[in-house]
C-alpha positions in Angstrom: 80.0 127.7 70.1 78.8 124.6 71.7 78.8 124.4 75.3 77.7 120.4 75.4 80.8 117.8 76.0 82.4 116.5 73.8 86.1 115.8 72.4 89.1 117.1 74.2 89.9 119.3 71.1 86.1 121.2 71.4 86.2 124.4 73.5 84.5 124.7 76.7 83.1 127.9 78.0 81.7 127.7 81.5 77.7 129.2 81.7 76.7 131.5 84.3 74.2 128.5 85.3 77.3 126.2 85.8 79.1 128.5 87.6 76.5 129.2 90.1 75.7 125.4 90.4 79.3 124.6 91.1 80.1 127.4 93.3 77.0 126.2 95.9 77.7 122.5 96.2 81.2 123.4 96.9 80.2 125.8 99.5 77.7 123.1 100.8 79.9 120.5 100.2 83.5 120.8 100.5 84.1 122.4 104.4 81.7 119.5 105.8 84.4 117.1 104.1 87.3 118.6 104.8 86.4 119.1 108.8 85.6 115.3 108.5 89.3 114.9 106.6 91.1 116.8 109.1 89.9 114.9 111.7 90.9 111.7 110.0 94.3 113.3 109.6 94.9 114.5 113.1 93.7 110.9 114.4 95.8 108.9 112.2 99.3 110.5 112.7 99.4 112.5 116.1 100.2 109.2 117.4 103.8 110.6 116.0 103.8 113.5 118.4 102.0 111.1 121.2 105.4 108.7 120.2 108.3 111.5 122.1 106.9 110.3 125.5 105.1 107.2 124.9 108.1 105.4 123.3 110.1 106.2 126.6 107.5 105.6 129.4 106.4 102.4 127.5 109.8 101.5 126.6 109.0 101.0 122.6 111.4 100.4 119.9 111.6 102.2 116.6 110.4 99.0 115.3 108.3 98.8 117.6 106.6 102.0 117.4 106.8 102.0 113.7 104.9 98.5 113.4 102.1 99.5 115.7 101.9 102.8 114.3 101.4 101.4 110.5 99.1 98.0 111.9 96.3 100.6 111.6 95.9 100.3 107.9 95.5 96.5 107.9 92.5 97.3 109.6 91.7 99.4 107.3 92.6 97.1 104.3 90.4 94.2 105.8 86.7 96.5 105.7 87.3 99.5 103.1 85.9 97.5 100.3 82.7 96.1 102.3 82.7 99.6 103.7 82.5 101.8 100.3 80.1 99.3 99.2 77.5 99.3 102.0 78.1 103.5 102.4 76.9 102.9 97.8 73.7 101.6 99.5 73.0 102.9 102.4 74.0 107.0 101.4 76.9 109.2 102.8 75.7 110.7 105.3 74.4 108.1 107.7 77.7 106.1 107.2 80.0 108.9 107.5 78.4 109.6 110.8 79.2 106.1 112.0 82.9 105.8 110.5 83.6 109.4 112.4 82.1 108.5 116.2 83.1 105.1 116.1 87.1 106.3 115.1 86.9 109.4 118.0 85.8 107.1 120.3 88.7 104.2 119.8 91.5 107.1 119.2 90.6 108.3 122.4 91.0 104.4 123.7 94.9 104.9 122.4 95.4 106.7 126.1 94.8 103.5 127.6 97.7 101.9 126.3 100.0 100.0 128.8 102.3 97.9 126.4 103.3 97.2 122.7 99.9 94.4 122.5 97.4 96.6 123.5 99.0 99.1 121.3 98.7 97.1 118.7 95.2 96.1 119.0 93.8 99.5 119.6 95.5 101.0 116.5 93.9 98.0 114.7 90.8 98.4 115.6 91.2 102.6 114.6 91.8 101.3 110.9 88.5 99.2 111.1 86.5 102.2 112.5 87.7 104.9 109.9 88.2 102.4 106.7 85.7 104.1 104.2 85.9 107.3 105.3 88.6 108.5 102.6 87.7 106.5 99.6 83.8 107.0 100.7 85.0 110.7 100.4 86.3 109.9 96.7 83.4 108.5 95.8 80.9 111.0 97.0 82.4 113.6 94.5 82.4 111.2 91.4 78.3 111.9 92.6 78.3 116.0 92.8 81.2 117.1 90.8 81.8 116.9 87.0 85.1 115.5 86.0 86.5 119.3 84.9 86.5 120.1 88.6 87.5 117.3 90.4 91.2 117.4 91.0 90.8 120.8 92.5 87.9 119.9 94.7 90.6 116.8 96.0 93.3 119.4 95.7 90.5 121.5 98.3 89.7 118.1 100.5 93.7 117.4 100.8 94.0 121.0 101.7 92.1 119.5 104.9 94.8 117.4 105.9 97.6 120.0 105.1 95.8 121.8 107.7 95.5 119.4 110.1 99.2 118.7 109.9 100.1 122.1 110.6 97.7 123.0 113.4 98.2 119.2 114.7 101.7 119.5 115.6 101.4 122.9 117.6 98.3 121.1 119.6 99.9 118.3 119.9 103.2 119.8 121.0 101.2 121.9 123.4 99.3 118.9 125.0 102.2 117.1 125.6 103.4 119.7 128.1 100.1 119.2 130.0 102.1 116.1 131.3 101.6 115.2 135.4 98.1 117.1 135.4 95.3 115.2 136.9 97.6 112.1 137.0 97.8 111.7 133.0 100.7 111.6 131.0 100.9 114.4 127.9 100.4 111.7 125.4 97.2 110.2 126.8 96.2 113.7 127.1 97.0 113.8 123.8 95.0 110.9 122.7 91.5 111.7 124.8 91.4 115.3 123.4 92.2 114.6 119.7 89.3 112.0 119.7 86.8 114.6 120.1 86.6 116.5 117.1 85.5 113.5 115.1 83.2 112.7 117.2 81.8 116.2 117.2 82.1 116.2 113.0 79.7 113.0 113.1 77.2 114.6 115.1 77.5 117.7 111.8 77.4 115.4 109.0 74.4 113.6 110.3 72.3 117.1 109.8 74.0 118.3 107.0 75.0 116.4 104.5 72.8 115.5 101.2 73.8 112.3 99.6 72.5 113.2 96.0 72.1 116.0 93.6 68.4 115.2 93.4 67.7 115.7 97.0 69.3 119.4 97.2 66.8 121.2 98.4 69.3 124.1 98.4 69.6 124.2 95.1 67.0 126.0 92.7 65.2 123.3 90.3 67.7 124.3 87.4 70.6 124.1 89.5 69.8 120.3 90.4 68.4 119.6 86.8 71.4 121.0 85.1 74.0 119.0 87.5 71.7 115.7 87.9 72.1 116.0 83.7 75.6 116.9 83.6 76.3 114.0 85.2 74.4 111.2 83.8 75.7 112.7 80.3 79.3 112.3 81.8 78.7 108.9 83.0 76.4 107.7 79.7 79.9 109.0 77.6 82.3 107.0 79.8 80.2 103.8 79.7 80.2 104.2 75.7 83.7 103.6 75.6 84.1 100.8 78.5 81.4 100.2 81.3 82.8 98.4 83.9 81.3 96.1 86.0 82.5 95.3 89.8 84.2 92.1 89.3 85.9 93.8 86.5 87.0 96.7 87.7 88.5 94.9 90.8 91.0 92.1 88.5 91.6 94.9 85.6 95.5 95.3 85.4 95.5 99.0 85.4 93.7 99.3 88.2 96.3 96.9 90.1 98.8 99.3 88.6 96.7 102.4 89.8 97.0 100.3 93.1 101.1 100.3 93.1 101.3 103.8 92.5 99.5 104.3 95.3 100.9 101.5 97.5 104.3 103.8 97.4 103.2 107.1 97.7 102.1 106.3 100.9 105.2 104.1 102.0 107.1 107.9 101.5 104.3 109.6 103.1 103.5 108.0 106.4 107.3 106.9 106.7 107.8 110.3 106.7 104.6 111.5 108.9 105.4 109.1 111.8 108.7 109.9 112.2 109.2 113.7 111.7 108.5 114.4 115.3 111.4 112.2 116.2 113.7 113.8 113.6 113.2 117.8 114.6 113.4 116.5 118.5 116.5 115.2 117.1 117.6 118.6 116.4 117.8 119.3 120.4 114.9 121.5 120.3 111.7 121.3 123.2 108.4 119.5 122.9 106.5 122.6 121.7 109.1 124.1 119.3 108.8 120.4 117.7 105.5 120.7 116.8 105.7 124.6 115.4 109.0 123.6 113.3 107.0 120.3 112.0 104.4 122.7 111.0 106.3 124.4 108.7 106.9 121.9 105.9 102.6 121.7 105.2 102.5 125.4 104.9 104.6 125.4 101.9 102.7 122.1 101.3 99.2 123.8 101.3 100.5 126.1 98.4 102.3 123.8 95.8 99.1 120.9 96.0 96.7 124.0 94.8 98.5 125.2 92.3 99.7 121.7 91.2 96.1 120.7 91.2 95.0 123.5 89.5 97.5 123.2 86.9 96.7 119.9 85.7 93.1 121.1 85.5 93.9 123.5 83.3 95.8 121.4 81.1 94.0 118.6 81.5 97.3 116.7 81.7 97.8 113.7 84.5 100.1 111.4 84.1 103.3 114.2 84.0 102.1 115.8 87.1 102.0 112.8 89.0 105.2 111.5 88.1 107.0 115.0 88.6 105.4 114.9 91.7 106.6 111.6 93.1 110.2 112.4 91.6 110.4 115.6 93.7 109.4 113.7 96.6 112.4 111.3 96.1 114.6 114.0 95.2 113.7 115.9 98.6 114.1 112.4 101.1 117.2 111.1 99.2 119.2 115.0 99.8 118.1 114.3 103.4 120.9 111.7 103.4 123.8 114.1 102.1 122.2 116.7 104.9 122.1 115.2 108.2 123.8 117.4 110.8 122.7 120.8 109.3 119.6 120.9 110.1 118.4 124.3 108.0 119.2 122.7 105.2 118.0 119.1 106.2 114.2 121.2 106.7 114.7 122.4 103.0 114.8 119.1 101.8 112.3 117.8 103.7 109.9 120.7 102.9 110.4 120.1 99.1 109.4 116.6 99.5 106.6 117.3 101.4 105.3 119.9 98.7 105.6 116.9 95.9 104.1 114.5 98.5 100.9 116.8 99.1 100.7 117.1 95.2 100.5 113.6 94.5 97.2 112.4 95.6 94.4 115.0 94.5 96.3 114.4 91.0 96.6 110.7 91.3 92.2 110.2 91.7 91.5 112.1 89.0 93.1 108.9 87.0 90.3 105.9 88.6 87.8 108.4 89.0 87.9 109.3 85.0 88.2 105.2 84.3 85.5 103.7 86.8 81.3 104.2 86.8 78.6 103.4 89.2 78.9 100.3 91.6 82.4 99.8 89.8 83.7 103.3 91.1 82.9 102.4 94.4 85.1 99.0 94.4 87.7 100.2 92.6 88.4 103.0 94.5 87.8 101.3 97.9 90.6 98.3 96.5 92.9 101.3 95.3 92.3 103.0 98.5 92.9 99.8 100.9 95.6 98.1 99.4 97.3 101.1 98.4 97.0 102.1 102.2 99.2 99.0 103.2 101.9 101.6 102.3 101.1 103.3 105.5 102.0 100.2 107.2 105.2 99.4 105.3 106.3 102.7 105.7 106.6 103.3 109.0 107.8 99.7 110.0 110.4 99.9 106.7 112.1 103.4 108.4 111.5 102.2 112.0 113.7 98.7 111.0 116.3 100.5 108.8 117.1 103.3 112.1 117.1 100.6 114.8 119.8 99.1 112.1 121.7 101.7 111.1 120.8 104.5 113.4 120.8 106.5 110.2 117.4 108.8 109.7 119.1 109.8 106.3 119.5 106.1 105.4 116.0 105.6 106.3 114.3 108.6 104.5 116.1 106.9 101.9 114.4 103.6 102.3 111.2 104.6 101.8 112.0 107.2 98.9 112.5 104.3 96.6 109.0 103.9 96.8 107.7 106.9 95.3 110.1 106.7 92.5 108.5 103.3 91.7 105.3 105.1 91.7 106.9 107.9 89.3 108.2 104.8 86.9 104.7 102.6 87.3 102.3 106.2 86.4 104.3 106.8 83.3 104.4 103.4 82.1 100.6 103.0 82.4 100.4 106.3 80.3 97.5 108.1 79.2 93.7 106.8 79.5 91.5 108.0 76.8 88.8 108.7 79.3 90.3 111.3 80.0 89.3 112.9 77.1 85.4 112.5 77.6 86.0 115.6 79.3 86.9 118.9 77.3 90.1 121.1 79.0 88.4 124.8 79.8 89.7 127.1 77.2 89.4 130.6 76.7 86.2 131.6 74.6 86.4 131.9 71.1 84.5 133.1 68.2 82.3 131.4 65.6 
């Protein structure tokens, strides 16, 4: 049986060779990138938790809070592009290092705030520091992972952020009962203590990263040949079909509808991330039972993105997992409505939206990832990334208008569930790519 790549209908059987290769980089690999990810994570939305006392000492709105809260992605939709595309030149790990110290240091600034401009600004200036970082993240495994194991290693990298949002809430909840010592509030308490860890991760990354396959000096010579092979062979097959250059890649209509999807998952998500602290304190409950009850919808999270991701591995099927994905998202915001005052059952719904949520995204690269080469990789994804990321502004500012107007979490959960089912309706009317089957689905072995 052949073992080389081929059509989607030839059967795959992994080597022992392959195996081992994969198995190291991930090893080498995947906990640097997921510290840096859950540092990225705890950054960008503890400024929920810091929210229950800053919101009252700084007399901020729910439109107020949520517009300053979500400002931090036009930051980060002004330099993603020109940030994936110098990290293309300049390598991975000398960039990472400067996205992570530069965004510990300005979250850290965030204690400093005294009113809604200088809130503004500084969550501005957090989006310009960390833009890159994620889509950088995307790109670097287009350059060590084959196609066959990339929604799994995204499934692995989001797993990062499902951690950070469980463990974030209890910290967070915890700081925010340091409040009054050494003159600090808990929030800015909050704020200088969570911007260490990426500043720490920098420091990590620096040492130990490797940018390319060729430079593994952990690897044995057949592990880097085989992989360095693998693929260029992957890459050579793609290009056959369509090679994209960057100009391209950044007006082609599919990836502007890649872009949409994208654009309202993350209207659902960080609607829904900013202002979950605010809807368990709404359940009368203390500042440190918030955070270990808003843990509790990423744990069941955690579970349904790695089997979800591992599913549409094995199947090699996309474009149905997404969509299901972003339906059962809607399904669990929109029951929110019919649910307010019980709030056992209101946590149900929210935690089945939160497990379609976490499945979206390491589903949702494998589609760019499988479409877009070289140079054209890193553009597309940074324009997918950044614009998409805009949801994380909307989102926040959509729910924080619709509750200052209706006083109505249910009507604003949703508010920014319409979103995702756009995204359901947008992935399943852009349909299949044939790239996707460059790539054989792993089969059982069979015989000659």
């Amino acid at each position: 049986m052949s073992q080389a790549l081929g059509s989607s209908a030839t059967t795959a059987v992994i080597s022992p060779l392959e195996r081992q290769t994969i198995r190291k980089v991930a090893w080498r690999l995947m906990p640097l990138l997921m510290l840096g990810y859950f540092c990225a994570y705890l950054d960008r939305v503890n400024v929920g938790y810091a929210g229950l006392q800053m919101n009252k000492a700084l007399a901020f709105s729910a439109s107020v809070f949520g517009f300053g809260s979500g400002i931090f992605f036009w930051g980060y939709f002004l330099f993603e592009i020109p940030s994936n595309l110098i990290l293309a030149r300049v390598g991975a790990r000398l960039w990472f290092t400067r996205i992570l110290i530069t965004w510990g240091i300005i979250s850290a600034l965030d204690a400093l705030v005294w009113n809604a401009t200088s809130f503004y600004v500084i969550r501005f200036c957090l989006g310009l520091a960390e833009a890159g970082f994620y889509p950088g993240v995307v790109y670097f495994l287009t350059r060590w992972f084959p196609s066959y194991y990339r929604s799994r290693m995204m499934a692995f990298l989001m797993l990062a952020s499902v951690i950070s949002l469980i463990l974030g809430p209890i910290v967070s909840g915890q700081l925010l009962e340091l409040d009054g010592m050494g003159g600090l509030a808990g929030w800015q308490w909050l704020f200088l203590l969570e911007g260490l860890p990426p500043i720490i991760m920098g420091i990590v990354i620096f040492f130990l990263l490797t940018d390319r396959p060729e430079e593994a000096r952990w690897l044995d010579e057949e592990e880097r040949a085989w992989l360095t092979e693998r693929l260029k062979h992957e890459e050579t097959m793609r290009e056959a079909i369509r090679r994209y250059e960057l100009l391209e890649a950044l007006r082609n209509p599919r990836v502007w509808g890649l872009t949409l999807v994208y654009f309202g998952q993350n209207v659902s998500n960080y609607g829904f991330l900013i202002f979950l602290p605010q809807i368990i304190k709404a359940f009368g409950v203390s500042y440190g039972m918030t955070g270990l009850i808003g843990a509790i919808p990423f744990l069941f999270a955690a579970f349904a993105m790695l089997v979800w991701g591992w599913h549409s591995d094995y199947t090699g099927e996309r474009v149905w997992h997404l969509a299901g994905a972003c339906l059962l998202t809607a399904a669990g915001l929109f029951a929110c409505y019919f649910l307010q005052g019980n709030p056992v059952a209101m946590m149900i719904a929210l935690i089945c939206a939160q497990m379609g949520q976490a499945s979206i995204t390491p589903i949702f690269w494998s589609l760019p990832t499988a479409m877009l080469t070289g140079i054209a990789a890193a553009g597309g994804i940074a324009l997918i990334n950044s614009v998409g990321n805009l949801g994380g502004f909307f989102g926040p500012s959509i729910y924080g208008l619709v509750k200052d107007a209706t006083h109505s979490d249910g009507l604003a959960l949703i508010a920014i569930g319409a979103f995702v089912v756009m995204s359901a309706v947008v992935v399943l009317a852009l349909g299949h790519d044939h790239r996707l089957e460059v790539i054989p689905t792993r089969k059982s072995p069979e015989k000659d």
